[in-house]
C-alpha positions as CSV (number, residue, x, y, z in Angstrom):
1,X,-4.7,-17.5,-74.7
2,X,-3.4,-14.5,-75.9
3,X,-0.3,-15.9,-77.6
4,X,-2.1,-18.9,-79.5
5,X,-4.0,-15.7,-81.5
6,X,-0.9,-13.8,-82.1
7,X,0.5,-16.9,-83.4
8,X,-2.1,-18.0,-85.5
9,X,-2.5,-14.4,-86.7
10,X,1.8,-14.7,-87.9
11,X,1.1,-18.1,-89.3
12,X,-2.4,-17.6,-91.0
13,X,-0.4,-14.6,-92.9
14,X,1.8,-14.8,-95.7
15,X,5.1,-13.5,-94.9
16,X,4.0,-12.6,-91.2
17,X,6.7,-12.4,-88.7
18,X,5.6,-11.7,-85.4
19,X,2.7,-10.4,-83.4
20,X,2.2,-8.1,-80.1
21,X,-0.3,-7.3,-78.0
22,X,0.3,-3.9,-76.1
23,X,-1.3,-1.7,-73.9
24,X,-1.0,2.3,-75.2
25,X,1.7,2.7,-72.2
26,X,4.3,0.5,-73.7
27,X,4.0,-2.5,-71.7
28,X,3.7,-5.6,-74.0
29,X,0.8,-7.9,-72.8
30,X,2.0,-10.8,-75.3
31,X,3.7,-11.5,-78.2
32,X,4.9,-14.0,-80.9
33,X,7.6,-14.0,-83.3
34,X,8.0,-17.0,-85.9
35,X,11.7,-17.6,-86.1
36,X,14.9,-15.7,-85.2
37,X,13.4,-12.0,-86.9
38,X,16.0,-9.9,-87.2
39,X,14.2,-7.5,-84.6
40,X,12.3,-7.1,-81.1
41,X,8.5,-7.0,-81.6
42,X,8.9,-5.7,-77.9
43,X,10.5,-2.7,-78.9
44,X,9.2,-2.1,-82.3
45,X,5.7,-2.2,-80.0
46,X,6.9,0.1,-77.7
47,X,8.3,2.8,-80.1
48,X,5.2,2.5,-82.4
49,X,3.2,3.3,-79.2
50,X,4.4,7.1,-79.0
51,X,3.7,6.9,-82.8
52,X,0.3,5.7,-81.9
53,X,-0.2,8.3,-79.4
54,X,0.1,11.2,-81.8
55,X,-2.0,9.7,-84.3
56,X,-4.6,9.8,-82.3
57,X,-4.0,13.3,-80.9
58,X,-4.9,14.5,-84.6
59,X,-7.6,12.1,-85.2
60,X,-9.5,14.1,-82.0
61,X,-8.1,17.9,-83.1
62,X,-9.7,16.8,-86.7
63,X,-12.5,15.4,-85.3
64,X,-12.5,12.5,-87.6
65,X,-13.1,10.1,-85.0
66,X,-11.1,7.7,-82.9
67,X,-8.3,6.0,-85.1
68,X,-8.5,2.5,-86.1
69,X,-6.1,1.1,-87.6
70,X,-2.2,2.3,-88.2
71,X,0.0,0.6,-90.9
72,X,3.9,1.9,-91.1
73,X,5.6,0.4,-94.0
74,X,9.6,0.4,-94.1
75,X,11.8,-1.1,-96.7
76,X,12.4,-4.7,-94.4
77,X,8.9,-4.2,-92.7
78,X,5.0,-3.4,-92.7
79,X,3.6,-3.3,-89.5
80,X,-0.1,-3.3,-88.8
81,X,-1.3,-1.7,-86.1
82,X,-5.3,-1.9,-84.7
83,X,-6.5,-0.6,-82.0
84,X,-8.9,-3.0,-79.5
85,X,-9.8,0.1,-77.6
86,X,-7.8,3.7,-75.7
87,X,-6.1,1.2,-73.8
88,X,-4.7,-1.6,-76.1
89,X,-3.5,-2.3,-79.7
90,X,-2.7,-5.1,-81.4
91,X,0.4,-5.3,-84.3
92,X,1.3,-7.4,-86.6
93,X,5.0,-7.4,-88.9
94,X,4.9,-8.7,-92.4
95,X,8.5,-8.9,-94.9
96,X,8.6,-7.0,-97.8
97,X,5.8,-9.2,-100.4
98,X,4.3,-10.3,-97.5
99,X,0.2,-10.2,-97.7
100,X,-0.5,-6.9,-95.7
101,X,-4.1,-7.4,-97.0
102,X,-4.6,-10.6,-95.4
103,X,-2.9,-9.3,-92.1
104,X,-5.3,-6.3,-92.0
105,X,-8.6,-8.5,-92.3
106,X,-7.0,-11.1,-90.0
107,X,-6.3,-8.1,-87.1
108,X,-9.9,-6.9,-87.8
109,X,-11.4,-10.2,-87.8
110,X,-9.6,-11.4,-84.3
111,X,-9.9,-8.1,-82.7
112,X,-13.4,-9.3,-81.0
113,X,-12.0,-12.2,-79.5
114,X,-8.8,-10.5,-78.1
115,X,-10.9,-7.4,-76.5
116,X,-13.6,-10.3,-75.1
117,X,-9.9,-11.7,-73.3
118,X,-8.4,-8.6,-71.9
């Protein structure tokens, strides 16, 4: 189940590469790369997680609320990050002129049906 929306999440979005599904402990739940990428979605996932961690360690001493959504853009990658709840996060890697836009609303948009699956 989960793989079929992480792979229609890459291949609804221009210049999408792959897609994880994590829990916030590092362990990946699913994923989906289209092609030979030239990296490990696994690890990109599980490095982004500490990442994701300390995010939302300010978002509480700010009081802003609890975090969303994380992008981290790098010169051969964008990854967009949302969070389906304290426990999991879904991510999704776009190239360079890929359509971050389109991966954003796509994350948003499928979030319901991946928390309704966990």
């Amino acid at each position: 189940m989960f793989k079929e929306i992480l792979q229609d999440l890459v291949d609804r979005t221009d210049g999408g590469v792959a897609g994880l599904l994590m829990a916030s402990d590092g362990i990946a739940i699913d994923q989906y790369s289209a092609g030979n990428g030239p990296f490990d979605i696994e690890s990109v996932g599980m490095e982004y997680s500490v990442v994701l961690k300390g995010v939302q360690r300010a978002a509480e001493m700010l009081d802003t609320g609890p975090t969303q959504e994380v992008s981290v853009k790098t010169e051969r990658l964008t990854t967009v990050v949302r969070m389906l709840s304290d426990e999991y996060f879904v991510a999704l890697a776009v190239a360079p002129g890929g359509n971050v836009g389109k991966a954003r609303y796509l994350l948003r948009t499928s979030a319901p049906k991946l928390i309704e699956n966990l």
